[in-house]
TILUMGU-356551 format. One record per residue: residue in one letter; y, z, x of N, C-alpha, C in turn; chain. Coordinates in nm, 2 decimals, padded with zeros to 4 digits. Atoms other than C-alpha are relative to their C-alpha. Layout:
   res     n.c2     n.c3     n.c1    ca.c2    ca.c3    ca.c1     c.c2     c.c3     c.c1   chain
     A        Y        Z        X        Y        Z        X        Y        Z        X       A
...
//
This chain:
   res     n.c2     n.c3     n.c1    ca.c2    ca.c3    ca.c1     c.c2     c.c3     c.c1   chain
     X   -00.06    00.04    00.13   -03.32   -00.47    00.72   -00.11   -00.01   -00.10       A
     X    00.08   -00.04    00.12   -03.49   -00.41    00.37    00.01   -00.12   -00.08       A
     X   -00.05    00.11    00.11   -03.52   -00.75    00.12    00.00    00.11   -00.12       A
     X    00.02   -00.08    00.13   -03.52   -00.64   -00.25   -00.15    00.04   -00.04       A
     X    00.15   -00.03    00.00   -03.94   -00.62   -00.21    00.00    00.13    00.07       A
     X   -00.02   -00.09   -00.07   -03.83   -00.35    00.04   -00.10   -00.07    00.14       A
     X    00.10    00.04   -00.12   -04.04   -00.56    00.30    00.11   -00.01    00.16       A
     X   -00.03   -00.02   -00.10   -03.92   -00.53    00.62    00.07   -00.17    00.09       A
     X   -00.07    00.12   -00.05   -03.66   -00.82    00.79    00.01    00.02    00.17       A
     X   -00.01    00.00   -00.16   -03.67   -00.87    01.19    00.12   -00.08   -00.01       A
     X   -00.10    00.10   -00.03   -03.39   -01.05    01.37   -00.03   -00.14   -00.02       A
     X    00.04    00.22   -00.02   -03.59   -01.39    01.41    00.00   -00.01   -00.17       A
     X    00.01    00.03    00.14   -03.63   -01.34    00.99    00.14    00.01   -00.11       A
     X   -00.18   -00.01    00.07   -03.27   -01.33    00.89    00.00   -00.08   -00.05       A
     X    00.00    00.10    00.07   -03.17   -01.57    00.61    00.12   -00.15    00.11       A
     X   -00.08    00.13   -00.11   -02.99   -01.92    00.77    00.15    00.03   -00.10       A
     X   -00.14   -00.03    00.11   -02.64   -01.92    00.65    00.05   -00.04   -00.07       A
     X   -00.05    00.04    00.03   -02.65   -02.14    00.50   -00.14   -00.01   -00.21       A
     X    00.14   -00.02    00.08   -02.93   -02.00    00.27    00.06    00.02   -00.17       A
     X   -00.02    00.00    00.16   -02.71   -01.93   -00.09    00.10   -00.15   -00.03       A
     X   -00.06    00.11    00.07   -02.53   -02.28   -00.07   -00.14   -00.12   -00.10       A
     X    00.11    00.07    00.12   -02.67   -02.54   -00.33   -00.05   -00.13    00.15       A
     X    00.05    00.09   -00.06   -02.90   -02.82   -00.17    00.12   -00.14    00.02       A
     X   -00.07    00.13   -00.08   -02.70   -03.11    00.07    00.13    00.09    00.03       A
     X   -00.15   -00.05   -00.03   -02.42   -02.90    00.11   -00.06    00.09    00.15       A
     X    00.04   -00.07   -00.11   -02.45   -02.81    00.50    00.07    00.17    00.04       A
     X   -00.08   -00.10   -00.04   -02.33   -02.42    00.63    00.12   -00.03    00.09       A
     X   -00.12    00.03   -00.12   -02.00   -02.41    00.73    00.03    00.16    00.11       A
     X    00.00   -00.06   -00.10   -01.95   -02.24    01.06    00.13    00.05    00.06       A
     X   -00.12   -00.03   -00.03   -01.66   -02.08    01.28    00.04   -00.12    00.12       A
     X   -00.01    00.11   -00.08   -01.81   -02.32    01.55    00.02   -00.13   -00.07       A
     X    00.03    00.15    00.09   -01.88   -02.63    01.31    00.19   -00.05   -00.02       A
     X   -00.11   -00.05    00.01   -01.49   -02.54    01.21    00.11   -00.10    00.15       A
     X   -00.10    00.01   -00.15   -01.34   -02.51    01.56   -00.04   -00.17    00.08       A
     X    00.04    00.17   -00.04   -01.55   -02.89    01.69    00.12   -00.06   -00.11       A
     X   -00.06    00.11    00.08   -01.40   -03.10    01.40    00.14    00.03    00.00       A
     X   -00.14   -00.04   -00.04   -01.04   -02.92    01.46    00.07   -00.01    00.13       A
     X   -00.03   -00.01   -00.15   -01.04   -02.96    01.81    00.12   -00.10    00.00       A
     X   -00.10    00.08   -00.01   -00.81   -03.26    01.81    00.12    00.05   -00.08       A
     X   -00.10   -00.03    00.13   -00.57   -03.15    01.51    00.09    00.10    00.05       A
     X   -00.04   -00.10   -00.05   -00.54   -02.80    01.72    00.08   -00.02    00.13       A
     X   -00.05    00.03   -00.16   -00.46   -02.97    02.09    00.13   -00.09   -00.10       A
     X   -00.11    00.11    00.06   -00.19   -03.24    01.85    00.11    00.15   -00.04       A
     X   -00.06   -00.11    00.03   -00.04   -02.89    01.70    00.05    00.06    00.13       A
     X   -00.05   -00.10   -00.15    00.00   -02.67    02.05    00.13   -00.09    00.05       A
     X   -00.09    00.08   -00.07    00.19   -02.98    02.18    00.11   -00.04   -00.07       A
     X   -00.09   -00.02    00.03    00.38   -03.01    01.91    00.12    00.11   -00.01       A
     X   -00.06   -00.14    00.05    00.46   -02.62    01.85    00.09    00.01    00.15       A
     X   -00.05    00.01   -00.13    00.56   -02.67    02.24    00.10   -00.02    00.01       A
     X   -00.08    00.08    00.05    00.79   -02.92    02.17    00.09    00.05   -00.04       A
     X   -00.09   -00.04    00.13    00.96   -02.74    01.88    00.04    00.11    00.08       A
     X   -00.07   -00.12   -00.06    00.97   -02.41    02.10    00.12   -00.03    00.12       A
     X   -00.11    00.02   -00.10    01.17   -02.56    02.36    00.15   -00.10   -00.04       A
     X   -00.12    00.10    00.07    01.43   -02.80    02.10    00.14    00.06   -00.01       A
     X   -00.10   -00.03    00.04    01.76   -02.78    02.10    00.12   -00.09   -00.03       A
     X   -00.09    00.10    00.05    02.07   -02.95    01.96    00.13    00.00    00.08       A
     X   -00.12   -00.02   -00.02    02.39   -02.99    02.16    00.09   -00.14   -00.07       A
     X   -00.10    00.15    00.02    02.47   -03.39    02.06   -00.10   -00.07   -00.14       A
     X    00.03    00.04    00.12    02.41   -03.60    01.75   -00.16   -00.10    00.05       A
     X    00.14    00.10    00.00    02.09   -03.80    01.96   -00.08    00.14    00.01       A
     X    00.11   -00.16    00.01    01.95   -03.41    01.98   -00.06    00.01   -00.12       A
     X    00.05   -00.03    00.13    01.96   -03.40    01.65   -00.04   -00.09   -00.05       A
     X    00.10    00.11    00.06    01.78   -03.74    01.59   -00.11    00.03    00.01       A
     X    00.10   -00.03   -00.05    01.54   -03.61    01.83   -00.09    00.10   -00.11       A
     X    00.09   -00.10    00.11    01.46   -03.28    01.61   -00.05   -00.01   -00.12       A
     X    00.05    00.00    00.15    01.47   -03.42    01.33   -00.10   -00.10   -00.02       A
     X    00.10    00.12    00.02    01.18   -03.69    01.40   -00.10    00.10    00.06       A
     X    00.12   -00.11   -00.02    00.96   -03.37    01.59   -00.01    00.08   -00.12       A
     X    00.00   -00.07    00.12    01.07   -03.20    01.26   -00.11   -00.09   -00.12       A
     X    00.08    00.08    00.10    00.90   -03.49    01.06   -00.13   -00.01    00.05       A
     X    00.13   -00.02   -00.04    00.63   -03.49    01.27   -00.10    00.13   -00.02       A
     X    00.03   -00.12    00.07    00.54   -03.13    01.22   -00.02    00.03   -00.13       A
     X    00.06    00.04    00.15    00.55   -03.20    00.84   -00.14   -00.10   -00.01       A
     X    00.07    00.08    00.00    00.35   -03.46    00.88   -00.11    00.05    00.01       A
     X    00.09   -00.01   -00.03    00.08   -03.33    01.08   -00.07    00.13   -00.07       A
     X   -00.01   -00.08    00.08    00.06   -03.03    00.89   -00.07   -00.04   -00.15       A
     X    00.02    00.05    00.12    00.03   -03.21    00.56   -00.20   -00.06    00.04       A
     X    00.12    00.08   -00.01   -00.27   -03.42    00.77   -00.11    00.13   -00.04       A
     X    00.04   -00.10   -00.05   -00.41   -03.09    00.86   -00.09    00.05   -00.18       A
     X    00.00   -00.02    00.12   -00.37   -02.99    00.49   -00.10   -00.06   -00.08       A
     X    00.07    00.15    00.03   -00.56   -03.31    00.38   -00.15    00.04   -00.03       A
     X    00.16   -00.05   -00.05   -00.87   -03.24    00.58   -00.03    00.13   -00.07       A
     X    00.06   -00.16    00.05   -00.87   -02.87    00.46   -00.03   -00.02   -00.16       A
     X    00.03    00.02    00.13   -00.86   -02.98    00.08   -00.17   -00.10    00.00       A
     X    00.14    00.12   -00.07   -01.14   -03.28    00.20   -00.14    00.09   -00.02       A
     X    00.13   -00.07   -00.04   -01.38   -03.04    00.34   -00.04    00.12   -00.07       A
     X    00.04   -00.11    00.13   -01.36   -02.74    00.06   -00.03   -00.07   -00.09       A
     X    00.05    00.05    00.10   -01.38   -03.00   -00.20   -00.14    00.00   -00.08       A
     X    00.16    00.00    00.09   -01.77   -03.00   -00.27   -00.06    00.12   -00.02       A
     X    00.04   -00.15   -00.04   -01.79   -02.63   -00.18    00.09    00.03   -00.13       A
     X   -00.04   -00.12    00.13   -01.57   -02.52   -00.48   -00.05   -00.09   -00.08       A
     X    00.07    00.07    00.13   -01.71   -02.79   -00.70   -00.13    00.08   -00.05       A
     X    00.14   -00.05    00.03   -02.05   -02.63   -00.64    00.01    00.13   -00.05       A
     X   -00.02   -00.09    00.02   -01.86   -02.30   -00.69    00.01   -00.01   -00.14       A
     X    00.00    00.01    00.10   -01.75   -02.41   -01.02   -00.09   -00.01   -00.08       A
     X    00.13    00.01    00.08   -02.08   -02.52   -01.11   -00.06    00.11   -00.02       A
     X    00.09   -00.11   -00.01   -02.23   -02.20   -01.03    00.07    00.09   -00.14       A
     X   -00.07   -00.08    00.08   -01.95   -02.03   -01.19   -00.05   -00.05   -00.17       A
     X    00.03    00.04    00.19   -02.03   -02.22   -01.54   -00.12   -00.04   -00.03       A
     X    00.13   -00.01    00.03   -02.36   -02.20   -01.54   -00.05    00.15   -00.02       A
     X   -00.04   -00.13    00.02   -02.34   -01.82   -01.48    00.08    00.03   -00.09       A
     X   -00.09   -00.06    00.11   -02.03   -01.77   -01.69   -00.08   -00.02   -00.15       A
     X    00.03    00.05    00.09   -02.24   -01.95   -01.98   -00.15    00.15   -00.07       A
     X    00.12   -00.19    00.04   -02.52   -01.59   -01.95    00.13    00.11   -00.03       A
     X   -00.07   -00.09   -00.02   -02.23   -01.39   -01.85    00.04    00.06   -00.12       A
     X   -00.12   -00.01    00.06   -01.96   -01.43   -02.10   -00.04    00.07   -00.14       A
     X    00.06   -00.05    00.15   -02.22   -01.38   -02.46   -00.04    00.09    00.06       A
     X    00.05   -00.11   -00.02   -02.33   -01.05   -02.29    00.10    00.06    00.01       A
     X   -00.14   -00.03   -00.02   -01.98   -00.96   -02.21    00.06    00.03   -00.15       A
     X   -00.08   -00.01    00.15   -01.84   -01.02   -02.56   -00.11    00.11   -00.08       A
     X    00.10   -00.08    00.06   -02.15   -00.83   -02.69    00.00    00.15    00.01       A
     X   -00.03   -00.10   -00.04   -02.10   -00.57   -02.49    00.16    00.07   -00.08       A
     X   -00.11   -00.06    00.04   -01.76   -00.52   -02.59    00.02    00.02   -00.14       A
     X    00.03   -00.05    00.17   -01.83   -00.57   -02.94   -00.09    00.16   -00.05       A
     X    00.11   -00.15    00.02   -02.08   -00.27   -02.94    00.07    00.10    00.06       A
     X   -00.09   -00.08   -00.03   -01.83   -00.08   -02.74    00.14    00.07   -00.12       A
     X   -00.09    00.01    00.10   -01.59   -00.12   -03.00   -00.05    00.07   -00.17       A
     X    00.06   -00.07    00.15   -01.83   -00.01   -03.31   -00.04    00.12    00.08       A
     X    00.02   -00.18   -00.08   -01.93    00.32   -03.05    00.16    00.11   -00.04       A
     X   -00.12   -00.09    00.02   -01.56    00.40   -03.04    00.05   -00.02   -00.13       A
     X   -00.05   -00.03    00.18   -01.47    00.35   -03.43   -00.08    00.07   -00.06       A
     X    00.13   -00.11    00.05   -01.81    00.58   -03.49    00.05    00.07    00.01       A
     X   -00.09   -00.11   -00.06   -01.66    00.82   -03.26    00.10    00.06   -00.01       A
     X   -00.15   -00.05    00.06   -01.32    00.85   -03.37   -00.03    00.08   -00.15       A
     X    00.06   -00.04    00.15   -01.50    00.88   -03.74   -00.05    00.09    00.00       A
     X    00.06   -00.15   -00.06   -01.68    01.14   -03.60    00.09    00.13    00.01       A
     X   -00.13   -00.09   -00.02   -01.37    01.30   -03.46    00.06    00.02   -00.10       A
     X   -00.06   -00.03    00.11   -01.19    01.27   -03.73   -00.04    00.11   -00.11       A
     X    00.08   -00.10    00.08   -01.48    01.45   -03.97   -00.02    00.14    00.05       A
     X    00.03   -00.11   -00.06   -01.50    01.71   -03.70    00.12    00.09    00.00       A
     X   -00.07   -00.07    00.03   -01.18    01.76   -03.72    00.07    00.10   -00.14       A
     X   -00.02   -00.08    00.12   -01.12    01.83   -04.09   -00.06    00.11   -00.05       A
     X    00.11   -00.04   -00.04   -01.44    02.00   -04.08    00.08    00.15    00.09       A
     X   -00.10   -00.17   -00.10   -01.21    02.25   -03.83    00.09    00.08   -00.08       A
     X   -00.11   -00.05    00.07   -00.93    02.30   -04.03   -00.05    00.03   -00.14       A
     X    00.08   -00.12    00.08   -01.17    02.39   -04.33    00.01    00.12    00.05       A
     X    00.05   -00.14   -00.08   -01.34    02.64   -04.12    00.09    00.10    00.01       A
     X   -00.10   -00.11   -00.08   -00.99    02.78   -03.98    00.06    00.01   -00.15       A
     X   -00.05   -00.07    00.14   -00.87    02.81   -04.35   -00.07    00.09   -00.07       A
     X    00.09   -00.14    00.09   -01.15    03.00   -04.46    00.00    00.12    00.06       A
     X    00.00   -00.11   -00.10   -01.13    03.21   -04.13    00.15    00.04   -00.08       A
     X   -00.16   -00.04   -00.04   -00.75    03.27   -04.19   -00.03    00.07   -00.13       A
     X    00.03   -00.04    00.15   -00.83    03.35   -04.59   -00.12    00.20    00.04       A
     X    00.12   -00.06   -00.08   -01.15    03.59   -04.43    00.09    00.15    00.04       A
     X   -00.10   -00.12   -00.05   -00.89    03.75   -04.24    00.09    00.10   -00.06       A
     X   -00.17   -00.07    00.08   -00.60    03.78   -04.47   -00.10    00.19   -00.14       A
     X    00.06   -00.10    00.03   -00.91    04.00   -04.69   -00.06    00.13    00.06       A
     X    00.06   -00.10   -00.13   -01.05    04.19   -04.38    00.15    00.11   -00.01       A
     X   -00.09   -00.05   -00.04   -00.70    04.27   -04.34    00.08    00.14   -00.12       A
     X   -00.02   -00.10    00.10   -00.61    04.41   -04.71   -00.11    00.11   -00.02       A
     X    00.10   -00.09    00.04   -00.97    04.62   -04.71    00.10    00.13    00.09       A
     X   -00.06   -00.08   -00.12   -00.83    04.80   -04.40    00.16    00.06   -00.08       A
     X   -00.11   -00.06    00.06   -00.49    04.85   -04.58    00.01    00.11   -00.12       A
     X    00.00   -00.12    00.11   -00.61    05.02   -04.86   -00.10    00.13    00.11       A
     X    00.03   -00.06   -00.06   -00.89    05.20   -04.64    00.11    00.13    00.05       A
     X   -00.09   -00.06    00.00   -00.58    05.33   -04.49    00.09    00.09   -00.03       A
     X   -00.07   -00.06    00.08   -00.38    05.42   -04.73   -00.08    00.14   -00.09       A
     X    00.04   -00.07    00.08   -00.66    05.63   -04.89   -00.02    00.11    00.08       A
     X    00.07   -00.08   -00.09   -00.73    05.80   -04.55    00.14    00.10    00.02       A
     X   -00.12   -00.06    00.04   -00.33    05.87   -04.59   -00.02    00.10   -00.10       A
     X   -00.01   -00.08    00.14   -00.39    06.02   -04.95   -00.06    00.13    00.00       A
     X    00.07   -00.10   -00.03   -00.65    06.28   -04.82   -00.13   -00.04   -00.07       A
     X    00.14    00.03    00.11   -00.91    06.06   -05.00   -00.11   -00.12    00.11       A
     X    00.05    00.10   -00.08   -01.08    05.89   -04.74   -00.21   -00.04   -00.03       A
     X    00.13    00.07    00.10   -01.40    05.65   -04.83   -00.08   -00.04    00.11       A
     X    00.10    00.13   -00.13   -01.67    05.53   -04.57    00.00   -00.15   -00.04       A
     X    00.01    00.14    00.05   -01.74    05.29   -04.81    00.10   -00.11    00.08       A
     X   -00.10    00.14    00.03   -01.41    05.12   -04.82    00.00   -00.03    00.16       A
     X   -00.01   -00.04   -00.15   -01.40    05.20   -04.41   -00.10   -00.09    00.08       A
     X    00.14    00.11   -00.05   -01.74    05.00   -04.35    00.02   -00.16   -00.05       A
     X   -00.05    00.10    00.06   -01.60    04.76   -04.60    00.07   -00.11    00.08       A
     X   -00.10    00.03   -00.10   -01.33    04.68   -04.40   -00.02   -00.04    00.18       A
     X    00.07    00.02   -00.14   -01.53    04.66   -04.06   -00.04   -00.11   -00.02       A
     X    00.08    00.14    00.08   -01.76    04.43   -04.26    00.10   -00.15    00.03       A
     X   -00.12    00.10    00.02   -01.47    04.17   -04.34    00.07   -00.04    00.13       A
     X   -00.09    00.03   -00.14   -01.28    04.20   -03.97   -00.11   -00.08    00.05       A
     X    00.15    00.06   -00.09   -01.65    04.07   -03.82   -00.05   -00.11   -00.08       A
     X    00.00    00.13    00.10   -01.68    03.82   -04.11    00.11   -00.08    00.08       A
     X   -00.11    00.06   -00.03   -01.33    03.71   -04.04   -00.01   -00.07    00.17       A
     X   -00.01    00.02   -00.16   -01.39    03.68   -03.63   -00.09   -00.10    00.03       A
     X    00.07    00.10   -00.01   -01.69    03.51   -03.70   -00.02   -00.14   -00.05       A
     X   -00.02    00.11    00.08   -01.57    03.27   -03.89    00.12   -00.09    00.08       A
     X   -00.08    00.05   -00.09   -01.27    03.20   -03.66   -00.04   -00.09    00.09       A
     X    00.10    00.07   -00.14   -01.54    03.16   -03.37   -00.08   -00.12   -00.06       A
     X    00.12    00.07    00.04   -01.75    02.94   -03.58    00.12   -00.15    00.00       A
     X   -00.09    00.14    00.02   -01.44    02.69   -03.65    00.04   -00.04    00.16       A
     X   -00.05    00.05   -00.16   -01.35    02.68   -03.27   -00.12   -00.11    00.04       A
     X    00.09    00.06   -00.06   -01.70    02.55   -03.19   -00.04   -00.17   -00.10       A
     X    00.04    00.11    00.10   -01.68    02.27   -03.46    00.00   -00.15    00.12       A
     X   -00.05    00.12   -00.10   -01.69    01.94   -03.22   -00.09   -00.17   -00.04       A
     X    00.11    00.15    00.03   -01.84    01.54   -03.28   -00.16    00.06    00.02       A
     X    00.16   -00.07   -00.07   -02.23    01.57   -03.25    00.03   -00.14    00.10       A
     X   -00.01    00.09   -00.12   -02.29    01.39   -02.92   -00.15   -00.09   -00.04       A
     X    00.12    00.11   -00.01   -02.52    01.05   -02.89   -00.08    00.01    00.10       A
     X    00.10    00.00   -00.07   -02.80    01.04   -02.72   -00.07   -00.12    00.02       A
     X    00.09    00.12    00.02   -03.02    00.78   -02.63   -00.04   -00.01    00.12       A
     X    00.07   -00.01   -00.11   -03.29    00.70   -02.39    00.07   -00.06    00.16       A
     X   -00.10    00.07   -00.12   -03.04    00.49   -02.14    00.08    00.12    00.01       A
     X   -00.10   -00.07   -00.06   -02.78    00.77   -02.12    00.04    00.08   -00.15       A
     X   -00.08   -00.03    00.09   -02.54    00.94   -02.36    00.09   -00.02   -00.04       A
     X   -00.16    00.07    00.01   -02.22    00.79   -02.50    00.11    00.15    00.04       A
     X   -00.13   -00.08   -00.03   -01.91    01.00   -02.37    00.14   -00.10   -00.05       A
     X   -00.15    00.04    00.03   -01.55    00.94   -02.44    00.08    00.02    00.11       A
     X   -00.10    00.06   -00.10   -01.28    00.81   -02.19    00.11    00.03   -00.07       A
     X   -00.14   -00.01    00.08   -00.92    00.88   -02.24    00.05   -00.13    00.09       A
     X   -00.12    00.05   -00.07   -00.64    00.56   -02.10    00.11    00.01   -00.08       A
     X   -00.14   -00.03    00.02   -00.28    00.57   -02.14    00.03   -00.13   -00.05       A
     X   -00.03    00.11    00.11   -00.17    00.32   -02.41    00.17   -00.01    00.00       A
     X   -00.15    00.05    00.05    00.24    00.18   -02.46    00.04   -00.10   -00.04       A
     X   -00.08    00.11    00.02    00.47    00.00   -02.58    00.13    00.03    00.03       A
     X   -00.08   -00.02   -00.05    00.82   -00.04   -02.48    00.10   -00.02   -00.17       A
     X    00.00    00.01    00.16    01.03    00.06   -02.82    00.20    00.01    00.05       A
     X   -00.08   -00.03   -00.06    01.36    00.07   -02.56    00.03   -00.03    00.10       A
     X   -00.05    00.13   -00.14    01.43   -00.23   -02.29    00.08    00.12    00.05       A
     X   -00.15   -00.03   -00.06    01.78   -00.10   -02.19   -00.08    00.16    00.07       A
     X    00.05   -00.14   -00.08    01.61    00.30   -02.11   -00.12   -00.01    00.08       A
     X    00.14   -00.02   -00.07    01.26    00.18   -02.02    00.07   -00.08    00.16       A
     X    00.00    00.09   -00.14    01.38   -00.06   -01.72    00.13    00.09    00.05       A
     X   -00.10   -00.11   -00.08    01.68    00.24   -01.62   -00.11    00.11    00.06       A
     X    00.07   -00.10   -00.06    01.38    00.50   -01.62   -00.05   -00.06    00.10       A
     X    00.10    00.04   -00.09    01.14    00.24   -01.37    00.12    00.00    00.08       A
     X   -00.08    00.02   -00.15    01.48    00.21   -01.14    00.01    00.10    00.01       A
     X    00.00   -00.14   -00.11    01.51    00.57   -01.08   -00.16    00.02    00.02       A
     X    00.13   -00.01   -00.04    01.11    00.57   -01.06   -00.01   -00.11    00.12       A
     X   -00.02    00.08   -00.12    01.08    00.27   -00.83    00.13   -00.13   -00.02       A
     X   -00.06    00.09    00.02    01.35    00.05   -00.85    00.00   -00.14    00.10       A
     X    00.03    00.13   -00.02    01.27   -00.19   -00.59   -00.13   -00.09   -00.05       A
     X    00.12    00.05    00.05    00.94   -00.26   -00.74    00.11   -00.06   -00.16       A
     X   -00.10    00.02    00.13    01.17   -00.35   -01.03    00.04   -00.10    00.05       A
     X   -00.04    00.06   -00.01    01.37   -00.58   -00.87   -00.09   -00.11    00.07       A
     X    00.08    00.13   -00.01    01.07   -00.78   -00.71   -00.10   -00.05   -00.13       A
     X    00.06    00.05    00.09    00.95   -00.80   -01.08    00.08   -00.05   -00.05       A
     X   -00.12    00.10    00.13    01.26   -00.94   -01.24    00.05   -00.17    00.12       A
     X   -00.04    00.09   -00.07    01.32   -01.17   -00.91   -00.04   -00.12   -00.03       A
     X    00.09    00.11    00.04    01.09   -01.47   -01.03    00.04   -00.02   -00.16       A
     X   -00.05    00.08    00.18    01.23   -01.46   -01.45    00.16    00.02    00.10       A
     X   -00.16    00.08   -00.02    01.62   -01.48   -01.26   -00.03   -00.08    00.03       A
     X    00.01    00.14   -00.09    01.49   -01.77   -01.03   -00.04   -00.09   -00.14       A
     X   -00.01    00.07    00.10    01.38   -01.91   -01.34    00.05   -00.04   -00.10       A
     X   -00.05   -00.02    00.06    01.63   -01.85   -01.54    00.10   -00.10    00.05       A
     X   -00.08    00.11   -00.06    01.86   -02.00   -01.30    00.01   -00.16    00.00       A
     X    00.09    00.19    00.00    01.65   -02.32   -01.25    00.02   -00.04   -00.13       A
     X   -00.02    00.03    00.12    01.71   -02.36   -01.60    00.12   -00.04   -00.04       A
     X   -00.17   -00.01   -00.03    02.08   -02.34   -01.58    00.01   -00.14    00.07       A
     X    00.02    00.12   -00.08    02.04   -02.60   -01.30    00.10    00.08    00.11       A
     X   -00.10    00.01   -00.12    02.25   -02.61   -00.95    00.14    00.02   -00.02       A
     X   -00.15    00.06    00.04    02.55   -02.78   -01.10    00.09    00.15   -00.04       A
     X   -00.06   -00.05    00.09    02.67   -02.48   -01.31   -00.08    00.16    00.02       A
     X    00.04   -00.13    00.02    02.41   -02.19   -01.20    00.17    00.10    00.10       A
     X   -00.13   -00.08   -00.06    02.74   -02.03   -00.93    00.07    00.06   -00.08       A
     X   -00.12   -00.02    00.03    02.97   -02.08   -01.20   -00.03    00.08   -00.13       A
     X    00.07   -00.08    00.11    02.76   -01.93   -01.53    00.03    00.16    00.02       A
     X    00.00   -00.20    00.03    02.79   -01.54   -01.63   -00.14    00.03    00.01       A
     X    00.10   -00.06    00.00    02.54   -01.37   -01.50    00.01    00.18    00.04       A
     X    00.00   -00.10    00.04    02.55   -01.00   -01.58   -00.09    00.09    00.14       A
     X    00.11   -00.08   -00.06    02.42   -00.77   -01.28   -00.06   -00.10    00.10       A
     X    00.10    00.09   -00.15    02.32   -01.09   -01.04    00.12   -00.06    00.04       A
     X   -00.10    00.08   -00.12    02.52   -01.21   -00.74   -00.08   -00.20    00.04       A
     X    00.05    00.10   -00.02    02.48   -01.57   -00.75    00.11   -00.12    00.10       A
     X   -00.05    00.12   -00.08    02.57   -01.86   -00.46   -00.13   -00.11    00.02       A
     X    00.09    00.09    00.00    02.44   -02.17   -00.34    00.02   -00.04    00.14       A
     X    00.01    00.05   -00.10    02.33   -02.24   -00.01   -00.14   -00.11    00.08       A
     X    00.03    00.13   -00.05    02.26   -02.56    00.22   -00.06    00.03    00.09       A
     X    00.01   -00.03   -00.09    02.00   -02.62    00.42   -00.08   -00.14    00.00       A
     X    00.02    00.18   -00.06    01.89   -02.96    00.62   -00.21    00.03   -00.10       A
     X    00.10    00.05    00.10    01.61   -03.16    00.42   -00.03   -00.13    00.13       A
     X    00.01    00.09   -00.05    01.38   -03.35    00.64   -00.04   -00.16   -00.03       A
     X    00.06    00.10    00.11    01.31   -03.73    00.50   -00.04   -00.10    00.06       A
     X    00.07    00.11   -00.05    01.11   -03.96    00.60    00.05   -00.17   -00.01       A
     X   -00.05    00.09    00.01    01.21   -04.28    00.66   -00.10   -00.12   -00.09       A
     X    00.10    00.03    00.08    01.07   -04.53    00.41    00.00   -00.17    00.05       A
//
């Protein structure tokens, strides 16, 4: 293994694991982990045990389940406890890092983007000049042409008459090769490109919208994916609902949604 000196790492020189946390904060481990869970995990097994083999035929069954049901909440929640407990200092220190970092980060970031932002309004300005700049060109080609084209017609006509001219005949060459090259000259018109010792600026294309047509945009995404559709609208109806309330969500108009209300056992602790 190579550090960033490029010096060479053995096995015995490996970093400890606990080498990027901040000072007092010990490495947490899979073993460190599995010891201090040991109890929590044998209380679990015996419950999940328990629960796997429960069943209800008489109303003391279902006292029974429903006090291993509260216990499984319970121990769960404990479980829960500990797990919030023992990450606590570890994301605090995460935060700290994070806003002590974000504090370099964020003015480089905005800076960056600011200077991104005067590259591409250069650019476009650019574009824009290069374009008009084109459509000159291609008018004076087209003009170029339209003359190239009358030498040749008289040329022509004189070669018809029995009066034929080199002159006008070279004339007329002259002008088509004018005209071609003037064509060719407008095709090549393009931004001048940036340069700079770090790199060159280039231009990126992304795909920009807005939606100018609810009712056709969300018909086109259901024949494109339509269940991706309905797991994006599923969370504003549940919301919607919730808003409504219980009492009156069944009985409310709801356009396009099947709504009922169903029961299900609520464990509660005795107080």
């Amino acid at each position: 293994m190579q550090n960033k000196l490029g010096l060479g790492l053995g096995d015995d020189d490996q970093p400890p694991h606990d080498h990027n946390l901040p000072p007092g904060l010990p490495a947490i481990t899979a073993e460190l982990l599995t010891d201090e869970l040991a109890e929590d995990k044998k209380i679990a097994g015996e419950l999940l045990e328990r629960a796997g083999h429960a069943k209800i035929a008489t109303l003391e069954d279902a006292g029974k389940v429903q006090l291993l049901a509260s216990k499984l909440k319970d121990h769960a929640e404990d479980v829960g406890n500990k797990r919030s407990e023992r990450k606590a200092p570890y994301l605090a220190a995460g935060r700290l890092i994070d806003e002590h970092c974000n504090a370099i980060i964020k003015p480089l970031s905005d800076a960056y983007t600011a200077l991104r932002r005067m590259l591409t309004e250069f650019q476009r300005r650019q574009e824009r000049e290069a374009e008009e700049a084109r459509r000159r060109a291609e008018a004076e080609a087209r003009r170029k042409a339209g003359e190239a084209a009358e030498l040749e017609r008289k040329a022509r006509e004189a070669e018809t008459a029995g009066q034929p001219s080199v002159k006008d005949q070279l004339a007329a060459i002259e002008a088509r090769d004018a005209a071609e090259r003037a064509r060719d000259d407008a095709e090549t018109i393009r931004p001048a490109p940036i340069h700079t010792l770090a790199g060159s600026v280039g231009t990126s294309r992304r795909i920009c919208w807005e939606v100018t047509d609810l009712p056709a945009a969300i018909g086109w995404l259901l024949d494109r994916n339509g269940a991706a559709v309905i797991e994006a609208l599923d969370p504003l109806i549940g919301r919607e609902l919730r808003a409504i309330g219980i009492a009156h969500a069944e009985r409310a108009r709801h356009p396009g949604v099947r709504v009922w209300i169903e029961s299900e056992s609520t464990v509660r602790r005795r107080r």
